[in-house]
N, C-alpha and C positions, 0 to 999 in steps of 0.2 A: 358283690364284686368290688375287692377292692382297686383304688387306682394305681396302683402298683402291680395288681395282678392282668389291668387291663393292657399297660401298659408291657407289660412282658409278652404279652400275645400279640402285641404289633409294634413288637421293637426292631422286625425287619421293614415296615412296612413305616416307619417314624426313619429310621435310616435313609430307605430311597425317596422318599419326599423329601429328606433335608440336603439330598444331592444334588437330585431334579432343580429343587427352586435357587438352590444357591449356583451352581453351573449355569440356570438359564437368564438368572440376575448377572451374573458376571460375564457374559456372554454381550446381553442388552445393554450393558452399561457403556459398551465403547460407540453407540450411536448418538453420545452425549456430551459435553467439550468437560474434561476432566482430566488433561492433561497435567494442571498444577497438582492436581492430589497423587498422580503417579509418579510424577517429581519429588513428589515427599515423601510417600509410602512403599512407591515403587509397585511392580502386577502384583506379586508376592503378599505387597503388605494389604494391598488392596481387597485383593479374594479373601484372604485370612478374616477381614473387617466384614467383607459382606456374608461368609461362612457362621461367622459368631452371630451377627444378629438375627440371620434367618435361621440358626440352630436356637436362639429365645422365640423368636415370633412362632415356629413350629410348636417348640412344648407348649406354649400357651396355645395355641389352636387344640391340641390332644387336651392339652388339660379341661380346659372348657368345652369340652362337647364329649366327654367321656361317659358322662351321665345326660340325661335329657332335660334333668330337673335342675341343672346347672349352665346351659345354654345360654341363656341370657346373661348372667354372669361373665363369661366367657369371652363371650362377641364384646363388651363393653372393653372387660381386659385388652383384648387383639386392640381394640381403637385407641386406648389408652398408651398403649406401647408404641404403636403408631404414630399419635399425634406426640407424641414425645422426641422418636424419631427425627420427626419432619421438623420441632422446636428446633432439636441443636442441627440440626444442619442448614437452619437459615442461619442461625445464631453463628454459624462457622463461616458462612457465604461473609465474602470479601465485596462483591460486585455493589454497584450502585442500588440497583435492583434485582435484590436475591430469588426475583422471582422468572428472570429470565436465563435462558439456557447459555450461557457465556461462562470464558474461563474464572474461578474461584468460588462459584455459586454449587453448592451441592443441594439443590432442593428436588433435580429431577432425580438427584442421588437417592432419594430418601424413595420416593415414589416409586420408582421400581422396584427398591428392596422390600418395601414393604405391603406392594401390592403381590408378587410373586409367590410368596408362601400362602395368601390367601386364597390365589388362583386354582394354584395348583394344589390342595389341601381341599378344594370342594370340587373340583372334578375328578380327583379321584378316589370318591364315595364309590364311585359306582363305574363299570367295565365300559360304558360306551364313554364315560365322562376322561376314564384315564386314557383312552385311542385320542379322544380331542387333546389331552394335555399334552400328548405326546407330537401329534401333530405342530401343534403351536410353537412346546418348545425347539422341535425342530427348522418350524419353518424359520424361528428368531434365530438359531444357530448359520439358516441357510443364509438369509439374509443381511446379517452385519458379516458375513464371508463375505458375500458379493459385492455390500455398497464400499464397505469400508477395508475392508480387505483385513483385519484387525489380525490375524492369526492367533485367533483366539483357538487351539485346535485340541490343545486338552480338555476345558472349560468345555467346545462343544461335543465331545466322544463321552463326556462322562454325564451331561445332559441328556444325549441320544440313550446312551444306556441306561440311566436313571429311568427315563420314560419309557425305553422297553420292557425292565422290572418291574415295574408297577406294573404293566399291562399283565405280565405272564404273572405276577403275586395274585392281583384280583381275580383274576380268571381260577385259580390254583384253588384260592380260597372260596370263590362260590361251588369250588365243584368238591371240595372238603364239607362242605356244609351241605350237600348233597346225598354223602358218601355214611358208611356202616361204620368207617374208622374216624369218622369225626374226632370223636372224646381223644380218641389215640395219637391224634395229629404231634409234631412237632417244629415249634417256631422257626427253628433257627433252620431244620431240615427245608421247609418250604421255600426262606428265604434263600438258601444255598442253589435251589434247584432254579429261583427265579433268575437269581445272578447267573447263573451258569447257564441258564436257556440264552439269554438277551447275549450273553459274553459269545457263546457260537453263533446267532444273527450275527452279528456286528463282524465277527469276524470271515463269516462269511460276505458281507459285503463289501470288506476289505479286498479280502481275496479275487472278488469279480471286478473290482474298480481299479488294484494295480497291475492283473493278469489281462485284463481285458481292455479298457474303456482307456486307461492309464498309455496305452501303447497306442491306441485307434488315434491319439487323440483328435476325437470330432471338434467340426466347426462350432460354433457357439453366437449366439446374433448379438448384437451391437444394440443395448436397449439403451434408448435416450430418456429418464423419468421425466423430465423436466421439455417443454415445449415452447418459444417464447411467441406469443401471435403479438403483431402491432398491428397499431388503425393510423389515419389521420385525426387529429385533433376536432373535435365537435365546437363551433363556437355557438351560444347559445345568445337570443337575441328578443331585448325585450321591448315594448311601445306600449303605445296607446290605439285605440281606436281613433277615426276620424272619418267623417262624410262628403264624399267625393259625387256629386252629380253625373245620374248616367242619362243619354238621352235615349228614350225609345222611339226608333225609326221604323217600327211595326207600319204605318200608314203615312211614311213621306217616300217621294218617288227619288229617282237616281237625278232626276233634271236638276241642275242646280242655278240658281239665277246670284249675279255675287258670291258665289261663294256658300249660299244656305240653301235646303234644301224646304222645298213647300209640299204640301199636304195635298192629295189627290183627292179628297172626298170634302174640300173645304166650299162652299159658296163660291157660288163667280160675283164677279162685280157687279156684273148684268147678265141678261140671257145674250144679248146681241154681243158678248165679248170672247175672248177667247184666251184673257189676259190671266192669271189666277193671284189670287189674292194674295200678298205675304206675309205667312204666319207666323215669322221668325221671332216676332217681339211677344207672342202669344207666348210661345213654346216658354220662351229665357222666364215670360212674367209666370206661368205654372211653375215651372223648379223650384224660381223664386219663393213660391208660395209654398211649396211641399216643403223647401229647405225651413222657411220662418216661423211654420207648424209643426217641425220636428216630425216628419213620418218618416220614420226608418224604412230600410229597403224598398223594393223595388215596388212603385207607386203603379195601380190599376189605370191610372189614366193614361189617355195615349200618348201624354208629352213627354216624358220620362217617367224620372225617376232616382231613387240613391241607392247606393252601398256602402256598406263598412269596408272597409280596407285598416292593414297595419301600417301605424306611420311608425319607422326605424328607426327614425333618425330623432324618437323621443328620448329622453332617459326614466319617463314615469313609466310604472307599476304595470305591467299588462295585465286588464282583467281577467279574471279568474271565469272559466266556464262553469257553470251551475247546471246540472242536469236533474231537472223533477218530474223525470218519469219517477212510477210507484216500483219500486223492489220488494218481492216476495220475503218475508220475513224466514229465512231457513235455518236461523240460529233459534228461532221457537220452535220449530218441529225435530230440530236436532234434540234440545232441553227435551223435549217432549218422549221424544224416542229412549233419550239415557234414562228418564223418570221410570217410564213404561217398564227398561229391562231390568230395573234395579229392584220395583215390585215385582216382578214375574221372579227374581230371585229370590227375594224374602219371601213369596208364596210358596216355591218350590221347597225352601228349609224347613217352614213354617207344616207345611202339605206333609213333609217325609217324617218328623220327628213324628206326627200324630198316626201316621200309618205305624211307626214302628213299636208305639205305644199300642194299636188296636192289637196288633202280631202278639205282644206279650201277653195281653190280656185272653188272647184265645190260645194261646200255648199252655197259658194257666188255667185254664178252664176246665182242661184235660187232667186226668190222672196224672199221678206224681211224675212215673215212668215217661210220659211218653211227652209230657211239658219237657223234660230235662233232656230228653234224646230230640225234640225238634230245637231246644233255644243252643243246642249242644254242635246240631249241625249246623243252624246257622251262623252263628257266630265262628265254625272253623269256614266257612267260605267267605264269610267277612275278613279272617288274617288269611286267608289266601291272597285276598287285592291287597292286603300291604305288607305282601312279600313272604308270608309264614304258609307254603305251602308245602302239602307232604307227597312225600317223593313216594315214586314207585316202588316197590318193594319194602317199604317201612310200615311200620305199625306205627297206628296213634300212641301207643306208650314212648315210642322209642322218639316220634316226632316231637313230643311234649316234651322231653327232657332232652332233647338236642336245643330246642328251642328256648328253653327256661331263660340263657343267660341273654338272651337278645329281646326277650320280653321284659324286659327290668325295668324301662317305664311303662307298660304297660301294666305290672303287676304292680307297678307303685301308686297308681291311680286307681285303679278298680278296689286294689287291697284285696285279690282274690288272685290263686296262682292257678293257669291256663292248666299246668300240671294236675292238678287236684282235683279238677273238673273234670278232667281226661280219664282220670279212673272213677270217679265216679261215673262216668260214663259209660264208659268199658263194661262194668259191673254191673250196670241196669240193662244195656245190651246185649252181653253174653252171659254171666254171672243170674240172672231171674234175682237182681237186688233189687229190694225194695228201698226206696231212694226215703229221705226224713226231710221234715221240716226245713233244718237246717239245711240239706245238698239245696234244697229249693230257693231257700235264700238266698243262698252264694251262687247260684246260677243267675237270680234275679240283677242281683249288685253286678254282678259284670257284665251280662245283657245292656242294664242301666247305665254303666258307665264304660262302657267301652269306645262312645264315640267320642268322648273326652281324653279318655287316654291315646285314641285313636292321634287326636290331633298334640296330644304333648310328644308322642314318639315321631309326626312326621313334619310338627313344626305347621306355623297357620298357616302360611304360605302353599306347601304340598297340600294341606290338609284341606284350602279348599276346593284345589283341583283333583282332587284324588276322593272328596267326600261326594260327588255323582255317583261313585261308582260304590261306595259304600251304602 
């Protein structure tokens, strides 16, 4: 397949992706200060700028990825056009700092144009990926309506309808590739019929919103994005330590003689007294003593004792709390845990490649016949999980040659055509053929290498989520 021929067959489907992404860039762009470039260029000149570069960044997406064996390739190109982009539109930014979003800086310029065709060019592979595209680009249509009011109203009608094409083209075309009239399809008919589907949505939702909603006109709430909370100011306050004597009155009574208070369990003077001894000079010479020995906090004896306290009114360093309890090491049983699933992974590929190596060996073990009708069925329930399965009412021949042109890196790595196998299959199963040397070969070689082409058609990324199930 040439790229010319690939390209004809989805030159409706290259059209509404360079609508989609260029209406939903031009849509997004008014959420960004760019009013000197509309001074210059004007809306006009504006769209026209952002229509040209996302009608290059698209061909280069088709171009690169029209083959499998060119992927790589491809995605380099897209980054290269890209960072070239994003070059001259600093290179044009006037601002101090072209990298902040203020009038004469085009760099957020550069970033939405050129992330847009990317976005929207990989979700719509596939049918549930174009429902999200279309989501997206709508709800960005909805939303620079609402914040900014831009009236941007062409730019968003022909986004909407871009992304409903797409939805109704993918859907058209999985169900073409389904159908008895595949080979007979026509391009431009399919595109016609997707424009025309999306064109009566759309106009019917015109119809319900100026007939209806238009006239009701409902209340609508008052959303505030923006909330502002204040506090009081925290002021933060630092010192030093410092040792303030406490005394402990655990065993002095409430009597107080001058002013101190004595000790109830202390000696009398005599027994014939009744005077009690005073211990006040006892007491002061204990602190004394705890303070001159430096024993921190609160002292076992019954005279007192000290405490820490903050002094505030220091301006040195407050010490730093140190806490040496032991902490469970759980960044080693983390390590420990990633290690554990990263072999149980290399086992599992390690474990599956040698099972499917015993499969072959006991397939060949069998008569010619009946190796090539089991390595025959398995392998079509292996292209079933990646998407080559056969529909109801078709035959294997017919599935085989519908399928050929979608097998192309498939076939380019094995170097055996799915097709080929198909009839030789066919032929040992209904036909009483006896299968040669040679059918047995080519069966082997694409057995052998189908999990490698497996992974150039679905790219390593799919291929190792997708290879459990292979």
């Amino acid at each position: 397949m040439t790229f010319a021929s690939y390209m004809k067959g989805r030159i409706g489907e290259f059209l509404l992706v360079w609508l989609a992404t260029s209406a939903t860039a031009e849509v997004a762009l008014n959420g960004f200060y760019l009013d000197e470039m509309l001074a210059t260029v004007g809306w006009a000149g504006r769209a026209a700028i952002v229509a040209l570069i996302c009608l290059i960044l698209v061909f280069v997406l088709y171009a690169g990825t029209w083959r499998r064996s060119r992927l790589v390739a491809g995605i380099i190109a897209y980054l290269a056009c890209c960072a070239v982009l994003i070059v001259v539109c600093l290179l044009l930014s006037t601002g101090e700092n072209p990298y902040l979003d203020v009038e004469g800086n085009y760099f957020y310029f550069s970033l939405v144009v050129a992330l847009a065709p990317a976005l929207c060019f990989m979700l719509t592979r596939t049918l549930p990926g174009s429902a999200v595209w279309f989501v997206f680009s709508a709800f960005i249509c909805a939303i620079m309506q609402a914040l900014y009011e831009s009236g941007e109203l062409v730019a968003s009608i022909v986004a909407v309808l871009a992304g409903l094409a797409l939805i109704v083209h993918k859907n058209f075309g999985l169900g073409l590739e389904r159908a008895d009239v595949a080979l007979a399809s026509n391009p431009r008919r399919n595109f016609a019929v997707a424009a025309a589907s999306c064109a009566a949505v759309v106009a019917a939702a015109l119809a319900i919103w100026f007939a209806v909603i238009a006239p009701l006109n409902p209340d609508v709430l008052d959303i505030k994005l923006v909330t502002d909370y204040r506090r009081l100011p925290v002021e933060e306050y630092k010192g030093t330590s410092e040792q303030q004597p406490e005394l402990n009155f655990d065993y002095t009574s409430q009597n107080l003689v001058d002013g101190f208070p004595y000790t109830t369990d202390e000696p009398k003077e005599d027994e014939n007294s009744d005077v009690e001894v005073e211990v006040t000079s006892e007491l002061e010479q204990q602190l004394r003593n705890e303070i001159v020995g430096e024993q921190g906090g609160n002292s076992d004896a019954t005279g007192g004792g000290t405490r820490e306290v903050i002094d505030q009114n220091s301006l040195e360093q407050q010490w730093d709390a140190v806490s040496y309890s032991w902490q469970f090491p759980w960044v080693v049983v983390l390590i420990i845990l990633i290690t554990l699933v990263i072999l149980a992974i290399l086992a599992y590929f390690i474990g599956r490649r040698l099972l499917r190596r015993r499969r072959l060996d006991r397939l060949l073990a069998q008569d010619a016949a009946s190796g090539i009708e089991g390595m025959y069925l398995y392998l079509l329930s292996r292209l079933g999980r990646l998407g080559f399965k056969v529909q109801p009412g078709s035959t294997l021949l017919e599935f085989a040659s519908r399928s050929e042109a979608r097998m192309d890196a498939i076939t380019e790595e094995t170097q055996v055509s799915f097709a080929a196998l198909t009839e030789v299959y066919t032929s040992c199963a209904y036909g009483h053929y006896e299968p040669t040397e040679d059918d047995t070969v080519a069966f082997t070689a694409f057995y052998l290498r189908f999990w490698k082409a497996a992974r150039a058609y679905l790219g390593t990324i799919r291929y190792f989520f997708r290879s459990f199930r292979l």
